[in-house]
C-alpha positions as CSV (number, residue, x, y, z in Angstrom):
1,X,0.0,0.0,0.0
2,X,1.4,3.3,-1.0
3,X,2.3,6.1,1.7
4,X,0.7,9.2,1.3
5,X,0.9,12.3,3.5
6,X,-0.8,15.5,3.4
7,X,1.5,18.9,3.3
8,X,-0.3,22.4,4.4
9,X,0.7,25.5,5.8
10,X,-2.6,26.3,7.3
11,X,-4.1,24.9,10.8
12,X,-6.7,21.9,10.2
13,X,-9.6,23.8,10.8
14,X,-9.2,26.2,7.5
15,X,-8.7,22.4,5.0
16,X,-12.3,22.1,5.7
17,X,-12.1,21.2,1.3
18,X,-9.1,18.6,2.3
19,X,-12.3,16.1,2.8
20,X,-12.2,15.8,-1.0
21,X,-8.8,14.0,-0.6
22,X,-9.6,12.2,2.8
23,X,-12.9,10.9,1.9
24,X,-11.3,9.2,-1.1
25,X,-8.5,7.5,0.6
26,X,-10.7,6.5,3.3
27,X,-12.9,4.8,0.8
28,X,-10.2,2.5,-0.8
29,X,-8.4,2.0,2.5
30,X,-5.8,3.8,2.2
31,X,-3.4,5.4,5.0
32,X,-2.0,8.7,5.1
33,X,-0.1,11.1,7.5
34,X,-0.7,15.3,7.6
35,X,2.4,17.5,8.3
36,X,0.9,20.9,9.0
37,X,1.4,24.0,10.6
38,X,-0.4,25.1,13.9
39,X,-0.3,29.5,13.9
40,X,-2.8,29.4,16.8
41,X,-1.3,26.9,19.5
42,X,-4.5,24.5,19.3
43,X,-4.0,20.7,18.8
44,X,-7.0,19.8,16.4
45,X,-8.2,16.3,15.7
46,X,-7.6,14.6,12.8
47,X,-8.4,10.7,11.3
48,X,-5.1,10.1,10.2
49,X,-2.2,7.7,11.0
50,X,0.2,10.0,12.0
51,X,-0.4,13.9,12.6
52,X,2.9,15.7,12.7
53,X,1.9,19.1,14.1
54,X,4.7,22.3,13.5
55,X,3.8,24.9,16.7
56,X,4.4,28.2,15.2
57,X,2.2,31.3,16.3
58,X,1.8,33.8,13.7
59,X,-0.4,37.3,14.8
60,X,-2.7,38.8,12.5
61,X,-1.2,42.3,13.0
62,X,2.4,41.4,12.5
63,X,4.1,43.0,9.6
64,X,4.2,41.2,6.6
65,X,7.8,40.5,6.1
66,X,8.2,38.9,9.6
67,X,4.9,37.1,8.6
68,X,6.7,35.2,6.1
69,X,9.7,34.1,8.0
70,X,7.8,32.9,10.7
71,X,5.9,30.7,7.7
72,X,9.2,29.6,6.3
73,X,10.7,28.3,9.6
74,X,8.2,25.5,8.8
75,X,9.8,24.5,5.8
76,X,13.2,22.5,7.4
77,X,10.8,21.0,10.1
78,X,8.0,19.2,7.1
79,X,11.4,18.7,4.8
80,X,12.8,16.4,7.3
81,X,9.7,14.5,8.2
82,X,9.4,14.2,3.7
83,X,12.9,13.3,3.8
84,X,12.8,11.0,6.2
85,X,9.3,9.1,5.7
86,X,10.1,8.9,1.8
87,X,6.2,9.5,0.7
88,X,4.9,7.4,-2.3
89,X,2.8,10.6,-3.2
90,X,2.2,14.2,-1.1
91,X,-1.2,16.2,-1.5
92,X,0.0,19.8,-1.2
93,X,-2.5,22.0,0.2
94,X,-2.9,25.4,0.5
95,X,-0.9,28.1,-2.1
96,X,1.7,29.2,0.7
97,X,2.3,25.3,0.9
98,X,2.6,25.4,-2.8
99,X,5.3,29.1,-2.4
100,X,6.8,27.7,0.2
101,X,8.2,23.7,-0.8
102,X,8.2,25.1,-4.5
103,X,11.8,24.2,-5.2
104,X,12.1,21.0,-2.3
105,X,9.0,19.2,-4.4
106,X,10.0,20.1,-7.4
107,X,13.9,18.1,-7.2
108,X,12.6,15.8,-4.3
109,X,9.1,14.5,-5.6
110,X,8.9,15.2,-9.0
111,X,6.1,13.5,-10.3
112,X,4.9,12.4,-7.2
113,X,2.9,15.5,-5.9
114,X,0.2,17.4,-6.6
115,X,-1.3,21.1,-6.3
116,X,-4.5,22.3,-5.0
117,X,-4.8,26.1,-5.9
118,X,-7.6,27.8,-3.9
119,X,-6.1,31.5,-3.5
120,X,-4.0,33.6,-5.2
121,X,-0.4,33.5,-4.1
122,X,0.9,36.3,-6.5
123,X,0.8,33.9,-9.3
124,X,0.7,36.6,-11.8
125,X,3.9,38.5,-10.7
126,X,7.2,38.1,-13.0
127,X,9.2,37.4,-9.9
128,X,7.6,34.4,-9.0
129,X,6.7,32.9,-12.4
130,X,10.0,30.7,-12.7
131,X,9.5,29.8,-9.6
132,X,5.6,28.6,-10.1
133,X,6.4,27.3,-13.7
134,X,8.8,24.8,-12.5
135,X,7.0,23.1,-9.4
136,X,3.6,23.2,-11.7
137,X,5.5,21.3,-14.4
138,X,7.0,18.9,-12.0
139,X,3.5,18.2,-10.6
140,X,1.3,14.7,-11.4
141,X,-1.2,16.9,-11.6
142,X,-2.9,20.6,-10.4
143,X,-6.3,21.5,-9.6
144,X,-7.9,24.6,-9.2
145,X,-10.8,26.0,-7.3
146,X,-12.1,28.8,-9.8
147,X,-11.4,28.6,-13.5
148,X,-11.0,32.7,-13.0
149,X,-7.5,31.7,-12.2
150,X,-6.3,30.4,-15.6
151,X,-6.1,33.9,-16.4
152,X,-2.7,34.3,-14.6
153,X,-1.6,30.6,-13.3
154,X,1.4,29.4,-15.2
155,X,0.6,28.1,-19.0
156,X,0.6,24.7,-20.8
157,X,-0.7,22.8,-17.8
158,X,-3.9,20.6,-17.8
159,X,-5.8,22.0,-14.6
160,X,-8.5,19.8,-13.2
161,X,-11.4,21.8,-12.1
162,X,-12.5,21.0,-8.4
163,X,-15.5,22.4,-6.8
164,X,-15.3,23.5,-3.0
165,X,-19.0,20.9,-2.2
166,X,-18.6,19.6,0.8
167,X,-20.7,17.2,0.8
168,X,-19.3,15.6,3.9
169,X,-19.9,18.4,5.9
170,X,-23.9,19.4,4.5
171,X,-25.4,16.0,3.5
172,X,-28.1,15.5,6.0
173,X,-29.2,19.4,6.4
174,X,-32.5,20.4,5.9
175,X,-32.2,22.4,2.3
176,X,-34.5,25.4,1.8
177,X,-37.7,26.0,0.3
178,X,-39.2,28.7,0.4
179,X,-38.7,32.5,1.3
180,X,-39.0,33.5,4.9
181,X,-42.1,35.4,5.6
182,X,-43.0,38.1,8.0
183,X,-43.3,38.5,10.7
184,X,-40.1,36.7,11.1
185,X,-36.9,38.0,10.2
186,X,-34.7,37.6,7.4
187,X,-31.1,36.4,8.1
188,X,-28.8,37.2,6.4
189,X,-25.1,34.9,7.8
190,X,-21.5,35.0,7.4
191,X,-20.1,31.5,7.7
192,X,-16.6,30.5,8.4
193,X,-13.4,32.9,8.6
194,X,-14.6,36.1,9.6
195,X,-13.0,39.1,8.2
196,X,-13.7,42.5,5.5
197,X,-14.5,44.2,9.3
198,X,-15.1,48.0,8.1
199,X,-17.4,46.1,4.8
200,X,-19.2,44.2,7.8
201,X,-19.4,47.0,10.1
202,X,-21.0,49.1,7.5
203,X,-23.5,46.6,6.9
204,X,-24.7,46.1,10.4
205,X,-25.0,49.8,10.8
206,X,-27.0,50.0,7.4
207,X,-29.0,46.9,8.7
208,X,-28.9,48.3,12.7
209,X,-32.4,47.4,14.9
210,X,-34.3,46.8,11.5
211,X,-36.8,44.1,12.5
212,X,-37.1,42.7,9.0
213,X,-33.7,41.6,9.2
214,X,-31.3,39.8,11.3
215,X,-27.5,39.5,11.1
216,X,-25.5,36.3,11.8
217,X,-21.5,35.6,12.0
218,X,-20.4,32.3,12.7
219,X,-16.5,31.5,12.7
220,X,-12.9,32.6,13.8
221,X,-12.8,36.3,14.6
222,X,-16.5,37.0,14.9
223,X,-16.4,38.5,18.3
224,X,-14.8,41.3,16.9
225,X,-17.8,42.3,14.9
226,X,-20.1,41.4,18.4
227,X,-18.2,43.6,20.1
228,X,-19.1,46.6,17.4
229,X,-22.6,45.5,17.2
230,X,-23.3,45.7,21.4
231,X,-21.3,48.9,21.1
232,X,-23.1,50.6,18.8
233,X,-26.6,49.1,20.3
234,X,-27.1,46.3,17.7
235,X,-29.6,44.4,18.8
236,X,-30.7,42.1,15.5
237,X,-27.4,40.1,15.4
238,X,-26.4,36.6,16.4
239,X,-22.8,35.4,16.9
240,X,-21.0,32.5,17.5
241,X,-17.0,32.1,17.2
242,X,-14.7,29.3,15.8
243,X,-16.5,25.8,15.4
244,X,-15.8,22.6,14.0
245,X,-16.5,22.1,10.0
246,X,-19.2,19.4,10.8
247,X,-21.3,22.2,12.4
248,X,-21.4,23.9,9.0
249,X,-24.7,22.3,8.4
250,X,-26.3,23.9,11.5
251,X,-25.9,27.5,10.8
252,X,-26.7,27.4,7.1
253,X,-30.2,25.8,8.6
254,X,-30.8,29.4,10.3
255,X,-29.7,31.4,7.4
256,X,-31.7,32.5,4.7
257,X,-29.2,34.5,2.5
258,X,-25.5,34.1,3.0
259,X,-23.1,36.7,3.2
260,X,-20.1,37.0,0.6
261,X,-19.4,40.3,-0.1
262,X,-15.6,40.2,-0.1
263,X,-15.0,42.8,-2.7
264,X,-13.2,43.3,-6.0
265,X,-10.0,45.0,-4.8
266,X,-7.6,42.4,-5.6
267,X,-7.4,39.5,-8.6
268,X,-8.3,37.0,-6.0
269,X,-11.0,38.4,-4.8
270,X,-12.1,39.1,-8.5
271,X,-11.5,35.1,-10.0
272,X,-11.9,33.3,-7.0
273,X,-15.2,31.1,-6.1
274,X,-15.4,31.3,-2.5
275,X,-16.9,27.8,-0.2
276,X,-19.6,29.9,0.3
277,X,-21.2,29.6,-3.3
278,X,-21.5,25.8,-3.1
279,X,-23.0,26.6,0.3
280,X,-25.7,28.3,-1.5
281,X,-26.2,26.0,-4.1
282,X,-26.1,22.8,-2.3
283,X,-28.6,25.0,0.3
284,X,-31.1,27.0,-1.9
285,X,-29.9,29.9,-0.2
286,X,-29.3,33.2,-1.6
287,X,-26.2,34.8,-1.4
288,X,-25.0,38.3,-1.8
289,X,-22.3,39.1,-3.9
290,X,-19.8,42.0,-5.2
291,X,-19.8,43.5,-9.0
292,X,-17.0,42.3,-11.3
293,X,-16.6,39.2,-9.7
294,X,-15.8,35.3,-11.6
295,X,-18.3,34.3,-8.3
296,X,-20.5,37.0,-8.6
297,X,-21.5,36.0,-12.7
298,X,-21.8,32.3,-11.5
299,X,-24.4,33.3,-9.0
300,X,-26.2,35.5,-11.1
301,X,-26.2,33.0,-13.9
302,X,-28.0,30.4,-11.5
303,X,-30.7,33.1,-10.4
304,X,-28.8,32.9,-6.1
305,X,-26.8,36.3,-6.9
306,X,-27.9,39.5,-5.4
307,X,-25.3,42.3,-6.7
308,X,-24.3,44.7,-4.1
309,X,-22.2,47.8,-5.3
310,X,-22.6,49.8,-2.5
311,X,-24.1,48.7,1.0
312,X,-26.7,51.8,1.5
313,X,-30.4,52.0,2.8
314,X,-31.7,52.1,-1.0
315,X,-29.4,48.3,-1.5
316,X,-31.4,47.5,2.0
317,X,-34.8,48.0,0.4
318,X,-33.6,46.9,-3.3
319,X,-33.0,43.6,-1.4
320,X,-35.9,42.8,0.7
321,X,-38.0,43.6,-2.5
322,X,-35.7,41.0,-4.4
323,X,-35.6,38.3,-1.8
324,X,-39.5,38.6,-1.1
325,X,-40.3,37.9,-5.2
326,X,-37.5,35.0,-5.7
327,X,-39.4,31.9,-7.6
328,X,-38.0,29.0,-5.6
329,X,-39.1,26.3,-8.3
330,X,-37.1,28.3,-10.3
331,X,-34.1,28.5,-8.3
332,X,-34.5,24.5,-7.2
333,X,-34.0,24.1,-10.9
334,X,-31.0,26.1,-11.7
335,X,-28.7,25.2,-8.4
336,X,-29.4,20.8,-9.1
337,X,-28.9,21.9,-13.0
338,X,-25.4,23.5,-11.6
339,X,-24.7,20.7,-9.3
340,X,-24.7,18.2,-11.5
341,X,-22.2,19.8,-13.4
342,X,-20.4,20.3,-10.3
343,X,-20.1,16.8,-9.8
344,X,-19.2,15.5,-13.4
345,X,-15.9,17.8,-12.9
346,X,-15.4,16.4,-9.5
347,X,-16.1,12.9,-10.6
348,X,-13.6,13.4,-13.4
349,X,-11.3,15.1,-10.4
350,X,-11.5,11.7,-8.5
351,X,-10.7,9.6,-11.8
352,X,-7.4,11.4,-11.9
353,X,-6.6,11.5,-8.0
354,X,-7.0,7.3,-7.7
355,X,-4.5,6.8,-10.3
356,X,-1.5,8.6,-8.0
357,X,-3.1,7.5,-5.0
358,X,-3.7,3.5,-5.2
């Protein structure tokens, strides 16, 4: 039986899409080790055989350049454990993974890694492009989250499309319906990392005490945005901090349109397609979404996507209206028509993945 490990640079609780490998493996009985990097000093659980676990605290508000040294002190510690375990095949995760062990995968386990783009790491930039071309081309095979990123990802490579449904983490939640009516409220929820504070702030002010509507942030960081909201009197809130991906499920039950207005400021928030899409899809629940975005024309395409340019009282009312008239038939429809296609890709994703794997 092969040995496979996972590589990542993030803590466990951020690879809630690493289920896409795990699930697989786990399937065909097959055992595999994660080397990762802790930044927050908590020891998560993880089915594996062995879980090597790098402690290496990295603040928010450090400066960027101390940012990335701390990150690359975990290179020599996951080198050794690669050198040492002599992998049959690693699943990098994560694009600072992909930044970081660049030149170590590309002259230790050439042909015998893969890469699993879900951000941007500065792909597009001249000064990394050598860099990137050469541990791509080394690479069994690539896959990316968005097809927005072939704009700037290195050329000539056959990326595999795979779509961020976890189906692990939702099957078994109670989809939605129908709209909600009044007299109750309608929620709108910000699920997992928490972060865009001054967009969010904004947002709860413009939506402040409004008993049509109730605001919800479930994940990491969202006491910060609690701490605005009982500042500033905010009464039509709910907030819960950091939970465990299997609790996904739970809070998109008491949602009703998810929040994912990111922005367009930067290419990755421009061609990426965030979890929360599929979340909305696999859901039925409408999600809010920024102009001149790859995610934003999906969503809009499917009949989920509300467009919000500027978060005002007339985008409030615009809103309501919209959400009140959606055709749920309709948008039943469009997200299974979407899904299926969804799972083709992923289907052909899988086809690839067993051949390295096995």
């Amino acid at each position: 039986m092969k040995k496979i490990a996972i590589l990542s640079a993030v803590n466990i609780k951020h690879m809630s899409l690493i289920s896409l490998y795990t699930d697989l493996l786990k399937e065909h009985g097959v055992e595999y080790d994660i080397i990762y990097m802790d930044k927050y000093g908590e020891d998560e659980a993880f089915d594996c055989s062995h879980k090597y676990r790098y402690v290496n605290t990295v603040k928010q508000g450090w400066p960027k350049i101390f940012k990335m040294i701390k990150y690359m002190m975990f290179l020599p510690y996951a080198a050794r454990i690669l050198n040492k375990n002599k992998y049959d095949f690693v699943i990098v995760w994560n694009d600072v993974a992909i930044f970081m062990f660049a030149g170590y995968l590309a002259r230790k386990y050439k042909g015998k890694y893969c890469l699993n783009v879900r951000d941007n790491m500065g792909y597009e930039k001249k000064s990394r492009r050598r860099r990137f071309e050469k541990v791509f081309k080394n690479a069994a095979f690539a896959t990316i989250s968005s097809k927005g990123y072939l704009d700037f990802l290195p050329k000539g490579i056959d990326y595999i499309p795979v779509h961020s449904l976890n189906l692990s983490a939702l099957e078994g939640m109670k989809v939605h319906t129908s709209t909600r009516r009044p007299p109750e409220p309608v929620s709108i929820g910000f699920i997992g990392y928490v972060r865009f504070f001054e967009r969010n702030k904004k947002l709860l002010d413009v939506f402040a005490n409004d008993s049509r509507f109730k605001l919800h942030y479930y994940g990491t960081k969202a006491d910060v945005l609690k701490a605005y909201a009982e500042e500033k009197g905010i009464l039509n809130t709910d907030f819960h901090d950091s939970f465990p991906v299997e609790d996904t499920k739970k809070y998109l039950e008491k949602i009703d349109i998810i929040n994912n207005l990111y922005g367009n400021e930067t290419v990755n928030l421009r061609k990426a397609v965030s979890i929360k899409f599929f979340h909305a899809l696999y859901s039925r629940i409408p999600i809010l979404v920024c102009p001149d975005t790859y995610v934003g024309e999906q969503a809009k395409q499917v009949g989920i996507g509300f467009e919000v340019d500027e978060i005002n009282s007339e985008m409030k009312e615009s809103l309501y209206s919209w959400y009140t008239s959606l055709n749920f038939e309709e948008l039943d429809k469009n997200c299974a028509a979407y899904l299926n296609e969804v799972s083709r890709e992923n289907a052909a994703f899988k086809e690839t993945a067993l051949k390295y794997l096995l």
